[in-house]
C-alpha positions as CSV (number, residue, x, y, z in Angstrom):
1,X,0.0,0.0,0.0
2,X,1.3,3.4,-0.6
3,X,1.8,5.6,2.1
4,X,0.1,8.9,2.0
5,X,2.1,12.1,3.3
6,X,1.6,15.6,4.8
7,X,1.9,18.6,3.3
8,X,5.2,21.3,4.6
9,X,3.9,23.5,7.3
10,X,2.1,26.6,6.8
11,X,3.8,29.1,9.4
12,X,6.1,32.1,9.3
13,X,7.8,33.9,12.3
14,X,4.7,35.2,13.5
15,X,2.5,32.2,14.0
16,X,0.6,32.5,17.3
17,X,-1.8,29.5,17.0
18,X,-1.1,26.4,15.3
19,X,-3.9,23.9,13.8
20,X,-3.2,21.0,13.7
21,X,-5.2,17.6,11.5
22,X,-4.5,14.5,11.4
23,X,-3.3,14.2,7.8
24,X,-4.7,15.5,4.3
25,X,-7.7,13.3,2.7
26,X,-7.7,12.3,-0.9
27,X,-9.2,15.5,-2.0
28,X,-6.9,18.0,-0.3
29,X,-4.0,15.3,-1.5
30,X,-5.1,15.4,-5.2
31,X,-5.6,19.8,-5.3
32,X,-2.4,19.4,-3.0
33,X,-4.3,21.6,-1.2
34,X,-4.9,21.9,2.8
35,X,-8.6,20.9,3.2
36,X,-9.5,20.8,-0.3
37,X,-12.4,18.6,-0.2
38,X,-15.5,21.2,-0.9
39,X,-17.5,19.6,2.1
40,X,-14.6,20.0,4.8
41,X,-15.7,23.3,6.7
42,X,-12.1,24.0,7.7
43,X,-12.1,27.2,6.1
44,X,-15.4,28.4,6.6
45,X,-15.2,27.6,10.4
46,X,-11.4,29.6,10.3
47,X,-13.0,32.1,8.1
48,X,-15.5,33.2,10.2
49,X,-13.6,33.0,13.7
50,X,-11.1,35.6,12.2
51,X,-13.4,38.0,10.6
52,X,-12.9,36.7,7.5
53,X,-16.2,35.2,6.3
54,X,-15.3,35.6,2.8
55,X,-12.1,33.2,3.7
56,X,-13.6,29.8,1.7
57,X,-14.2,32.1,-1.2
58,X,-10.2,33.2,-1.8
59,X,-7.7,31.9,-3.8
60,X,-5.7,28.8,-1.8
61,X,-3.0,31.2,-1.7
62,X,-4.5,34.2,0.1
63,X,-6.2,32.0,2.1
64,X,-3.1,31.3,3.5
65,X,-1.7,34.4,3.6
66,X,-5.0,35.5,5.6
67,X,-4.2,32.9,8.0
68,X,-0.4,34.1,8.3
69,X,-1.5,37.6,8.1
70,X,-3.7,36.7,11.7
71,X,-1.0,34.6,12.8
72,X,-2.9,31.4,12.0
73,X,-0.6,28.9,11.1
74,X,-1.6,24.9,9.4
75,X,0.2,21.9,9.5
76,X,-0.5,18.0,10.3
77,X,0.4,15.5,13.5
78,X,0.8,12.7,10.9
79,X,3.5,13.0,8.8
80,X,2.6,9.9,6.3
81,X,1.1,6.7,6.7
82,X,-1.1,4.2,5.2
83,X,-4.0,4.9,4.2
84,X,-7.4,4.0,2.1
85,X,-10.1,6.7,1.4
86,X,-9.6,9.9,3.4
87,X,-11.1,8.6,7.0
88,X,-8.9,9.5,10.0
89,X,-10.0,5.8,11.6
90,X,-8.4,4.1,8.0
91,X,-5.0,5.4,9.5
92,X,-2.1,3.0,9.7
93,X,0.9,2.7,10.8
94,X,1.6,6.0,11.3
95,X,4.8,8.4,11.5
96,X,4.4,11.4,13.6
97,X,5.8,14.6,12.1
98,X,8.5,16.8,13.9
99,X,5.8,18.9,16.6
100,X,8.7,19.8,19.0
101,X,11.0,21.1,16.3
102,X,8.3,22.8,14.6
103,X,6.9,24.6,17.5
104,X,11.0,25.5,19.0
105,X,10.7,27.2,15.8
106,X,7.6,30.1,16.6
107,X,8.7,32.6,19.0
108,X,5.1,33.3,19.0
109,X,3.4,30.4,19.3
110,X,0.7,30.8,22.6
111,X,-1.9,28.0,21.5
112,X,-2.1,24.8,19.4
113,X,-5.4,23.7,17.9
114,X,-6.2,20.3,17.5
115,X,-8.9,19.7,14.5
116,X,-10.2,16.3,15.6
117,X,-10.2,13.5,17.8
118,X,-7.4,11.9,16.1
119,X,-5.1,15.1,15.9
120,X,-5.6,15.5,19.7
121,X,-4.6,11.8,20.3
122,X,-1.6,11.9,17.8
123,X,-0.7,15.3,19.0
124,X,-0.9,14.9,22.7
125,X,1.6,11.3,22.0
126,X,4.1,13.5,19.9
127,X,3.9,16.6,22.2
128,X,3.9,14.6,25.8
129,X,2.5,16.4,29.1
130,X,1.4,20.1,29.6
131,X,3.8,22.1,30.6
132,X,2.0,24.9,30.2
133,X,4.8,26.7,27.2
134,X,1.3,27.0,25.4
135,X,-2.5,26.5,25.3
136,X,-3.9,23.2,23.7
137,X,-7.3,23.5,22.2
138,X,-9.1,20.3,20.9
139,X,-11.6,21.4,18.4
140,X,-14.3,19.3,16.7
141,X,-13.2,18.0,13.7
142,X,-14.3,20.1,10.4
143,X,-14.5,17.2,8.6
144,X,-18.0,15.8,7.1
145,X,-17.6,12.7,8.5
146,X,-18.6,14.7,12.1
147,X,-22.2,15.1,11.1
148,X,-22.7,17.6,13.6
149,X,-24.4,21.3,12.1
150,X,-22.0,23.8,10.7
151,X,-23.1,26.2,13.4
152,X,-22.4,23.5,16.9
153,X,-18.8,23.6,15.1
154,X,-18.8,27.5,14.5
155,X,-19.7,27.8,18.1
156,X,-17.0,25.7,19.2
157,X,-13.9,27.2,16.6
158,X,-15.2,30.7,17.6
159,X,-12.3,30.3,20.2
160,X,-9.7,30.8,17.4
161,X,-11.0,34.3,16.7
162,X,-11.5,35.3,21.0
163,X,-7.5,33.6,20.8
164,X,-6.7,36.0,17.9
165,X,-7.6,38.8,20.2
166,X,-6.5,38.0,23.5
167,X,-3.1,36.3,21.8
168,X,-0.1,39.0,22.0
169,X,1.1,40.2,18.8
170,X,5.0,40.2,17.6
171,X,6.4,43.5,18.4
């Protein structure tokens, strides 16, 4: 079986708040495209928690320089693994990517995000115990396979946008 991999991260020097999925279904791997797949509400739930309603409707690219420009940054727990069809519980064998490294590298960095169940779990196994360096968040996951309404998720990923504006800027 061929082993699917994550995108590079999506981060500058700036990042505050990292979100973090699991690893990128078939559509977002096809478009090569973070959360590609037309159903995923990844980017209207970011969107609207940043004040940027319009945010599904960009380009890819100034989607994520929106994200940067907020001091959003994107990247996966799951570095590659097997998997068939884009379901998180289809994962196998997987290889964690780099976290620590990653996040030694953001001077900013004062929350992670976790988008789904199985980000949290991988996550919190890369990233060990609290120590309290920054806030973890677990989020519902914006993928359609959570059948939950667009607005219980909206409700719940507001807390990226109250982060946003409680999260000190670079100076």
């Amino acid at each position: 079986m061929e082993r699917k991999r994550a995108f590079a991260p999506v981060v500058d020097a700036n990042t505050r708040l990292l979100i973090l999925g699991s690893l990128p279904g078939e559509a977002s791997l096809a478009a090569g495209q973070y959360y590609a797949h037309p159903r995923n509400a990844f980017w209207r739930l970011t969107g609207a928690a940043v004040g940027r309603p319009d945010l599904a409707d960009l380009a890819y690219e100034a989607r994520l320089e929106t994200l940067r420009a907020h001091g959003v940054g994107l990247w996966d727990v799951i570095a590659e693994a097997v998997r068939v069809g884009s379901l998180d519980t289809a994962i196998r064998l997987p290889t964690h990517a780099d976290l620590k490294t990653l996040i030694a590298s953001l001077p900013h960095l004062r929350a992670v995000a976790f988008n789904g169940g199985r980000a949290a779990k991988e996550g919190e196994r890369v990233l060990g115990p609290d120590t309290g360096a920054f806030r973890r968040i677990i989020l519902p996951s914006s993928s359609p396979a959570l059948a939950k309404p667009l607005a219980w998720k909206a409700e719940r990923w507001a807390i990226i946008g109250e982060l946003g504006a409680t999260l000190p800027r670079p100076s």
